[in-house]
C-alpha positions as CSV (number, residue, x, y, z in Angstrom):
1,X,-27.1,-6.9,-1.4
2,X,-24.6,-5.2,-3.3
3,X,-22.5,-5.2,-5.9
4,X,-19.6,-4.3,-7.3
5,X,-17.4,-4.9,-10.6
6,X,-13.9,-4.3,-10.0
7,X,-11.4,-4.0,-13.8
8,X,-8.0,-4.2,-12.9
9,X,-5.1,-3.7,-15.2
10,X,-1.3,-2.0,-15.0
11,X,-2.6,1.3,-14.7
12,X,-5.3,1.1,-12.2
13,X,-2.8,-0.5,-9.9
14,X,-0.4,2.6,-10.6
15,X,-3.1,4.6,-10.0
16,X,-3.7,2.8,-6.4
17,X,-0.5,2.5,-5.3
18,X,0.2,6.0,-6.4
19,X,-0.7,8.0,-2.9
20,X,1.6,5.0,-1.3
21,X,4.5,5.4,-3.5
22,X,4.7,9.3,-3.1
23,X,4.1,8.8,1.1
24,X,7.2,6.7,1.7
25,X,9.3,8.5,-1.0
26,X,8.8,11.6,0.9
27,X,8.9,10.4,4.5
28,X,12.4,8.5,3.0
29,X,13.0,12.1,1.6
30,X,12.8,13.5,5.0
31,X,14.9,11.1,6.8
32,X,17.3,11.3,4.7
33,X,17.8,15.3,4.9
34,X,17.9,14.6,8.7
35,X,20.4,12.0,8.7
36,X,22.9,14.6,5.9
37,X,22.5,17.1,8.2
38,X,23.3,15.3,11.4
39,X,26.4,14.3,9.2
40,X,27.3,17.7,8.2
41,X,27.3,18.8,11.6
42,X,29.5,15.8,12.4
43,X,32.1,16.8,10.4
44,X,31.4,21.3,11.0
45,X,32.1,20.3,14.5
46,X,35.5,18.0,13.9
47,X,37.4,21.1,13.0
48,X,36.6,22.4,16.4
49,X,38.1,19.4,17.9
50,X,41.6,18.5,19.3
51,X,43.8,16.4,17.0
52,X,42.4,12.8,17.8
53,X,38.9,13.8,18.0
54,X,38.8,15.6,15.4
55,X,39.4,12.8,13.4
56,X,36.9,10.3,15.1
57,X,33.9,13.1,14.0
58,X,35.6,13.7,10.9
59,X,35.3,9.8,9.7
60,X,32.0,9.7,11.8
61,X,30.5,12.6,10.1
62,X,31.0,11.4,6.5
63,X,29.9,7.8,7.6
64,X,26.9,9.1,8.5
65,X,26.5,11.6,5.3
66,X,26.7,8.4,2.9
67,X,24.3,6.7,4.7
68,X,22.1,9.2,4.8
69,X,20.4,8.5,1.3
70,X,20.4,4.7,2.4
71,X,16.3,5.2,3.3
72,X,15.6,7.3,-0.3
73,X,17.3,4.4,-1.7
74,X,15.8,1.3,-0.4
75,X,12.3,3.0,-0.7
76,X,12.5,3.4,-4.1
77,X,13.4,0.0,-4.3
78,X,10.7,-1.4,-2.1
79,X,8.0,0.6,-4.0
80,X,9.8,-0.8,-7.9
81,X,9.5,-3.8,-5.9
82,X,6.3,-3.8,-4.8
83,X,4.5,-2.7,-7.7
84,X,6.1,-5.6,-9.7
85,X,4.8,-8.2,-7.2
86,X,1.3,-6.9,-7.3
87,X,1.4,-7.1,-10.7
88,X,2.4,-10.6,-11.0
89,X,0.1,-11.8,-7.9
90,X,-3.1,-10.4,-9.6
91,X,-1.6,-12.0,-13.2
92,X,-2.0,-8.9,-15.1
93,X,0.5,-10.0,-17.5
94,X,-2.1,-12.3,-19.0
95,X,-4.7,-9.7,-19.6
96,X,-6.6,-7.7,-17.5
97,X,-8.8,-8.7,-14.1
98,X,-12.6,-8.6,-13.5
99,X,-13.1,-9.1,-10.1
100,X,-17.3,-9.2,-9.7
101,X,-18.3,-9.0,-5.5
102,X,-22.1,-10.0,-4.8
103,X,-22.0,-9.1,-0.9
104,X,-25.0,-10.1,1.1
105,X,-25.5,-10.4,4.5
106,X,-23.3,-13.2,5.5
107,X,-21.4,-14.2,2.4
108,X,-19.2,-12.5,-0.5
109,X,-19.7,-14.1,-3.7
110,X,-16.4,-13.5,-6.3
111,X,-16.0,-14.0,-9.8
112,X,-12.4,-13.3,-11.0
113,X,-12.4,-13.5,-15.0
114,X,-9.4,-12.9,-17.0
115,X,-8.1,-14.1,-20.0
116,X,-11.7,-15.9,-20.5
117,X,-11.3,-17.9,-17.9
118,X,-13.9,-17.8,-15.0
119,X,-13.0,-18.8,-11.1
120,X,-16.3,-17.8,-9.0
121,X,-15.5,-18.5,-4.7
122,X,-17.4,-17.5,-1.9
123,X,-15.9,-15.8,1.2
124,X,-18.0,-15.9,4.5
125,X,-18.1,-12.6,5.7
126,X,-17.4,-13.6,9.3
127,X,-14.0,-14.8,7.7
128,X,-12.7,-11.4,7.2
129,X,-10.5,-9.9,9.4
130,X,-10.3,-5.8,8.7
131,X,-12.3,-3.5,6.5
132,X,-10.5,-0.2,5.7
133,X,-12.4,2.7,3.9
134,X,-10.6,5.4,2.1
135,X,-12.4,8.5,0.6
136,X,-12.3,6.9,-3.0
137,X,-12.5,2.7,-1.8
138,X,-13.2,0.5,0.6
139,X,-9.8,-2.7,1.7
140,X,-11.5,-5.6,2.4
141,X,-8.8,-7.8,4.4
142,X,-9.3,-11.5,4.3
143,X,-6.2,-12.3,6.7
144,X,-3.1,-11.7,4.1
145,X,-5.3,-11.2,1.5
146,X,-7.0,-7.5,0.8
147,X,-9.6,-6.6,-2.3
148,X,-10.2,-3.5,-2.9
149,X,-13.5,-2.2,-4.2
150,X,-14.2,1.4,-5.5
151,X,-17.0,3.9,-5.3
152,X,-17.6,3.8,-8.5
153,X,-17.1,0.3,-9.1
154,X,-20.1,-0.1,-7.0
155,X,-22.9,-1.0,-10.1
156,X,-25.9,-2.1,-7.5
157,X,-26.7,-0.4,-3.8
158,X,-23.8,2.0,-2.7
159,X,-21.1,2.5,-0.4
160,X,-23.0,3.1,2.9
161,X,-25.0,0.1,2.7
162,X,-21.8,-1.9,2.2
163,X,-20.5,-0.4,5.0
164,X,-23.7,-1.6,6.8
165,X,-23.6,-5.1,6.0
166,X,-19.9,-5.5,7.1
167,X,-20.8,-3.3,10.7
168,X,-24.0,-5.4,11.3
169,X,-21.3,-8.7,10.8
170,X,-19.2,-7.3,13.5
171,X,-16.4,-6.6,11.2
172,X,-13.8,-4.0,12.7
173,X,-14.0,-1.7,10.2
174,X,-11.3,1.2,10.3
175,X,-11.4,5.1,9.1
176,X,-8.6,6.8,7.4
């Protein structure tokens, strides 16, 4: 058996979602550079060009140059958006989240308290669909749904006999 009491509040989840954030801001980073300079080379090479091509990599070349920062753009808008809808899905507006896991062998048992109100569920473990450990966590994926427990919110057994109980369930469990 273990268990595990999970706080959440605004700034755990911009803590978590941190390493995200910075990932697709800088792979939208990159992109972007790639795309400006594929532009600039459009329009470098127009003036090389006879009169009416000249004109179509000219027009081409800037086209391409403004929507270069198209990907920088809409990932900082996914990631504003995102963290705003994990806010209001976990209800952290109302106070903060206790989420209490009491994992045994073939069920999860979940308290959620917040605001002083209690909601207690249980989740077969043959239910769940993925288990994802990170250095600092382990995702627990229960189809759309995913809880997240960390190492040190883990108050009774530890990490590698949670790990235990979701291989001996036949759980795919995946490393990153």
């Amino acid at each position: 058996m273990v268990k595990a009491v999970c706080r959440f509040n605004e700034e755990k989840v911009k803590k978590m979602s941190r390493r995200m954030r910075i990932s697709s801001i800088l792979t939208s980073l990159l992109m972007t550079v790639i795309i400006l300079v594929m532009g600039i080379l459009n329009i470098v090479s127009s003036f090389k060009q006879t009169e009416v091509q000249k004109w179509v990599f000219l027009i081409l070349g800037i086209a391409i140059s403004i929507f270069s920062f198209y990907p920088l753009v809409t990932a900082i808008i996914t990631n504003k958006r995102n963290y705003r809808d994990t806010l209001e899905a976990m209800s952290l507006d109302k106070g903060e989240l206790i989420l209490e896991f009491v994992i045994k062998e073939k069920k999860i048992e979940l308290k959620a308290i917040q605001n002083g109100e209690e909601q207690n569920d249980t989740i077969l473990i043959r239910n769940l669909s993925l288990i994802k450990t990170q250095k600092e966590g382990i995702g627990i994926y229960l189809n759309e749904n995913m809880y997240y427990i960390f190492n040190e919110d883990i108050v009774l057994g530890d990490r590698d006999m949670l790990l235990r109980i979701f291989k001996n369930a036949g759980i795919k469990i995946k490393n990153r």
